[in-house]
MARZANU-211258 format. One record per residue: residue number from 0; residue in one letter; x, z, y of N, C-alpha, C, CB in turn. Coordinates in Angstrom, 1 decimal. Each point is the difference from the previous one (the first is absolute). Glycine has a CB too. Layout:
// residues N
    n  res      nu      nw      nv     cau     caw     cav      cu      cw      cv     cbu     cbw     cbv
  NUM    A       X       Z       Y       X       Z       Y       X       Z       Y       X       Z       Y
...
END
This chain:
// residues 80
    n  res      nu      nw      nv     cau     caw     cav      cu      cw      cv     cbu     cbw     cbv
    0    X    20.3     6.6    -0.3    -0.9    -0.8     0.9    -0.6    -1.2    -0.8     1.4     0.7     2.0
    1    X    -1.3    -0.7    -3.3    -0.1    -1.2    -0.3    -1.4    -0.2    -1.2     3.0    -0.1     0.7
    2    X    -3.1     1.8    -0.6    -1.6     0.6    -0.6    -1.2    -0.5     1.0     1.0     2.4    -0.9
    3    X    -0.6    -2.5     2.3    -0.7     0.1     0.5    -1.5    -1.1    -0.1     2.2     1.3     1.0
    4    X    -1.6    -2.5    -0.9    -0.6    -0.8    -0.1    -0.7     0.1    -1.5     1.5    -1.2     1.9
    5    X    -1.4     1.4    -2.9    -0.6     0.3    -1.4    -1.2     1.1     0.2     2.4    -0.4    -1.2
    6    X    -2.1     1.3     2.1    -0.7     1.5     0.0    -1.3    -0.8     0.9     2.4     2.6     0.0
    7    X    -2.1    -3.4     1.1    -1.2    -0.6     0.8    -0.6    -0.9    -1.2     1.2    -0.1     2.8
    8    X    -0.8    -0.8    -3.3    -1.0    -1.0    -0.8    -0.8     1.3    -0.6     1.5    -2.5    -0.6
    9    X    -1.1     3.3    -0.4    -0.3     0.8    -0.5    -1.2     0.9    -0.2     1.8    -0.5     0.3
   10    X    -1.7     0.7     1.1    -1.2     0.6     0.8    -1.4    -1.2     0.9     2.3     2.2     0.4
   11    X    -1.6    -3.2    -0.5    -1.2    -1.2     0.6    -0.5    -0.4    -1.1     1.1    -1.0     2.0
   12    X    -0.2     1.1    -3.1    -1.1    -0.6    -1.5    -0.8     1.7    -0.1     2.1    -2.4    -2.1
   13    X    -1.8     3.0     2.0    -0.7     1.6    -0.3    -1.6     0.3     0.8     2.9     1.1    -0.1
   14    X    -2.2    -1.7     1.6    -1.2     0.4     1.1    -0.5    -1.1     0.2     0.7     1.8     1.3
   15    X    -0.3    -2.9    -1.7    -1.0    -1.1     0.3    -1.1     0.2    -0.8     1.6    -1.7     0.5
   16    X    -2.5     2.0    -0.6    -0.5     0.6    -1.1    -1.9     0.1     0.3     2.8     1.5    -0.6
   17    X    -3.0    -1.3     2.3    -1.3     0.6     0.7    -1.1    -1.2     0.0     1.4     1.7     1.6
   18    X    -2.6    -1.5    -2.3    -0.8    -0.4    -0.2    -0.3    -0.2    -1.3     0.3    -0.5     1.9
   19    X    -1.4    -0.3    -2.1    -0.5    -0.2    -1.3    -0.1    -1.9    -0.1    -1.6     2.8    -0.1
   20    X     1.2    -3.7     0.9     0.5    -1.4    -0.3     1.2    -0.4     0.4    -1.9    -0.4     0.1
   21    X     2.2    -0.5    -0.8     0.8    -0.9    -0.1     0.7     0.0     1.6    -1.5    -1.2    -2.2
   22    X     0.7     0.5     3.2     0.2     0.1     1.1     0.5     0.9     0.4    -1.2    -1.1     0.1
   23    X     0.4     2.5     0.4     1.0     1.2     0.7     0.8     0.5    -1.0    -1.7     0.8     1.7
   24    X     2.1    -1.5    -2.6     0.9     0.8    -0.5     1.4    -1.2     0.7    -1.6     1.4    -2.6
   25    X     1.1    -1.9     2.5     1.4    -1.2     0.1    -0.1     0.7     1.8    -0.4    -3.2    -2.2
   26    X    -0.4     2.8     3.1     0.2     0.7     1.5     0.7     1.1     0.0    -1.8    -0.8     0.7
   27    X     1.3     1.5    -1.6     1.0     1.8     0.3     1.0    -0.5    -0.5    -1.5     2.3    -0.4
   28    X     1.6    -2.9    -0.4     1.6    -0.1    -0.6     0.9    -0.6     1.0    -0.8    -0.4    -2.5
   29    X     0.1    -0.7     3.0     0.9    -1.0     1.0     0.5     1.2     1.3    -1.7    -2.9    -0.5
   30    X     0.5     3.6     1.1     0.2     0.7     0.6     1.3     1.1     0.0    -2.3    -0.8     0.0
   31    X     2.0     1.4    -1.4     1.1     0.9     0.3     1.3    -0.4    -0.4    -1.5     1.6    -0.2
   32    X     1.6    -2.4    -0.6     1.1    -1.0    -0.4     0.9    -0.7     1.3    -1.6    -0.5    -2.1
   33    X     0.5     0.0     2.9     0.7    -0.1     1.7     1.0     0.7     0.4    -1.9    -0.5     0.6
   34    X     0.8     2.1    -0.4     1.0     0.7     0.6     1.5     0.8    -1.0    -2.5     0.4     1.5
   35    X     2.0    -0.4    -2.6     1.0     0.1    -1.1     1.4    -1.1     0.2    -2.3     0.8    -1.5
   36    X     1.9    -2.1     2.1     1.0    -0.5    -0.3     1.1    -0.3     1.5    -1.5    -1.0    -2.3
   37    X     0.1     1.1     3.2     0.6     0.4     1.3     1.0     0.9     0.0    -1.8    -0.4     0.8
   38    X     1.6     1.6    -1.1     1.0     1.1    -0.3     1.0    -0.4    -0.6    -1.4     1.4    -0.1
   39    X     2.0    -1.7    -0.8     0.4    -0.9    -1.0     0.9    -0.5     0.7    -1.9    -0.5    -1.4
   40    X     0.9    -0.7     2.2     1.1    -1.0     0.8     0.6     0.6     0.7    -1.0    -1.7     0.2
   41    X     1.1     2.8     0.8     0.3     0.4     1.3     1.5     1.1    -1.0    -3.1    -0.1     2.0
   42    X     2.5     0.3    -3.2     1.2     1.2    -0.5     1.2    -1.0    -0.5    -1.9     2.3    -1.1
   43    X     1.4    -4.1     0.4     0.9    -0.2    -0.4     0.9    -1.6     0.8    -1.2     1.7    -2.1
   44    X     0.4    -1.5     3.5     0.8    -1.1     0.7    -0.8    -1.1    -0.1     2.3     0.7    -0.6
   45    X    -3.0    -1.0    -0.4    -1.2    -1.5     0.4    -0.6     0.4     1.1    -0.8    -0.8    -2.3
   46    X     0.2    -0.6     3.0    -0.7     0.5     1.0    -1.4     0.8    -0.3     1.3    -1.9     1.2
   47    X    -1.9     2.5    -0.3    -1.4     0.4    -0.5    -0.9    -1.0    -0.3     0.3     1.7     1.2
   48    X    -0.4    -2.8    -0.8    -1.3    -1.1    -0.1     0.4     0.0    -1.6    -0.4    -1.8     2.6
   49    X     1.8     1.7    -3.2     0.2    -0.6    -1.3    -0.7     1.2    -0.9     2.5    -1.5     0.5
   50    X    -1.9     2.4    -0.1    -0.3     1.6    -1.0    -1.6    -0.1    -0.1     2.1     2.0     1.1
   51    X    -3.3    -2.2     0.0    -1.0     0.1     0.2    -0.6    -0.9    -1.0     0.2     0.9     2.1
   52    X     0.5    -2.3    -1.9    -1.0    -1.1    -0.8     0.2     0.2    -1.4     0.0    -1.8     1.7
   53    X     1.4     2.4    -2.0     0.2     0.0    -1.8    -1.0     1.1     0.0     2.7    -0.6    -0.8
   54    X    -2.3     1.6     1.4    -0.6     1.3    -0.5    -1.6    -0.3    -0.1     1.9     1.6     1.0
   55    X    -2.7    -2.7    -0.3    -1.1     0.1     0.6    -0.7    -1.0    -1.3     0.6     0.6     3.0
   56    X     0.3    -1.0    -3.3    -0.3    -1.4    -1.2     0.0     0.7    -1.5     1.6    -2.1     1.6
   57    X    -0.6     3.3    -1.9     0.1     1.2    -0.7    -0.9     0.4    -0.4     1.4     0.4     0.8
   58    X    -1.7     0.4     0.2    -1.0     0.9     0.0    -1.3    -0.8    -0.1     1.3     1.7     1.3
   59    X    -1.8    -2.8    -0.9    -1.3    -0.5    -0.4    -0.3    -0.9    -1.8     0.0    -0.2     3.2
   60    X     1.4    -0.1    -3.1     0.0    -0.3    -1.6    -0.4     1.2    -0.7     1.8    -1.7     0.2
   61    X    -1.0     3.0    -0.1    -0.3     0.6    -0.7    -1.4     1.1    -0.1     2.3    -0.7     0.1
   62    X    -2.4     0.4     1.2    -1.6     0.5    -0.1    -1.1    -1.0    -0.3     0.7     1.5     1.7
   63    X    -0.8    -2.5    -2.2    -0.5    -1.3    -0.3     0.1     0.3    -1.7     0.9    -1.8     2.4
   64    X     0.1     2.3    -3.1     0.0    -0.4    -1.3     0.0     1.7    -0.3     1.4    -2.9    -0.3
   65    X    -1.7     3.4     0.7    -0.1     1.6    -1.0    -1.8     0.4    -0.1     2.8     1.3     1.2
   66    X    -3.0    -0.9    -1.6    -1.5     0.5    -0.1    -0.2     1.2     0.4    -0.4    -1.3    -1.6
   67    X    -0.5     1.8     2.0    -0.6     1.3     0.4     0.1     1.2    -1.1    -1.8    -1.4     1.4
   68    X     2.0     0.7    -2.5    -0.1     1.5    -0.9     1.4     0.4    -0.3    -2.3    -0.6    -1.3
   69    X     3.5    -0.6     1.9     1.4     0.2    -0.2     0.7     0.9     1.0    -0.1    -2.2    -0.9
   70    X    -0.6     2.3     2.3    -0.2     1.1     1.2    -1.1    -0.4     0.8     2.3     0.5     0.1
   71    X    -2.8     1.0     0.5    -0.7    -0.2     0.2    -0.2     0.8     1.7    -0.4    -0.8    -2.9
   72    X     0.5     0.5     3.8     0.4     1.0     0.9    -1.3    -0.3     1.1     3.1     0.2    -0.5
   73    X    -4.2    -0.3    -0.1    -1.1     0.1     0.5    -0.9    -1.1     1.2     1.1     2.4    -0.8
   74    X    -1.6    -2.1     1.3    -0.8    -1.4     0.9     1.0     0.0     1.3    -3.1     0.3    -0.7
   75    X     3.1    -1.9     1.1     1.0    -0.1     1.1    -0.4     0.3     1.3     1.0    -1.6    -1.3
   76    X    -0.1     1.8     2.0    -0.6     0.8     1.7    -0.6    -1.1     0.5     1.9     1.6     0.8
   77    X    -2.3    -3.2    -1.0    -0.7    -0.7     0.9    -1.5    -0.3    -0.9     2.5    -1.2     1.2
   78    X    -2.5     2.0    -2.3    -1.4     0.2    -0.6    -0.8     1.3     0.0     0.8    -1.6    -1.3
   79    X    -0.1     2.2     2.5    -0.8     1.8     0.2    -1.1    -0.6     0.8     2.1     2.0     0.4
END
């Protein structure tokens, strides 16, 4: 149980990833990092608000500092 939390960051630095600026990258990141950490919280006893804001703080860092050519998982759903 104790992967668990590792295997979520894991995947919010991986999929934070959608767009091409700076900006939506950090939003997708925060985004899925949220729900990443929500989960997170709920599997390991923090409350959910805590799991959400780490994960949500996570995930936009890391979508903030990677570049497009490091992943690249195409244009984000609020720029269709």
């Amino acid at each position: 149980m104790r992967t668990l939390p590792f295997l979520a960051l894991g995947a919010a630095l991986i999929l934070g990833a959608c767009g091409t600026t700076t900006g939506d990258r950090a939003v997708s990141g925060g985004l899925i990092g949220a729900g990443a950490g929500l989960a997170v919280g709920a599997v390991t006893g923090a409350t959910l608000l805590e799991g959400a804001v780490i994960g949500g703080a996570l995930g936009a860092a890391a979508g903030a500092v990677t570049s497009p050519s490091d992943v690249n998982l195409g244009r984000p759903a609020w720029r269709r």
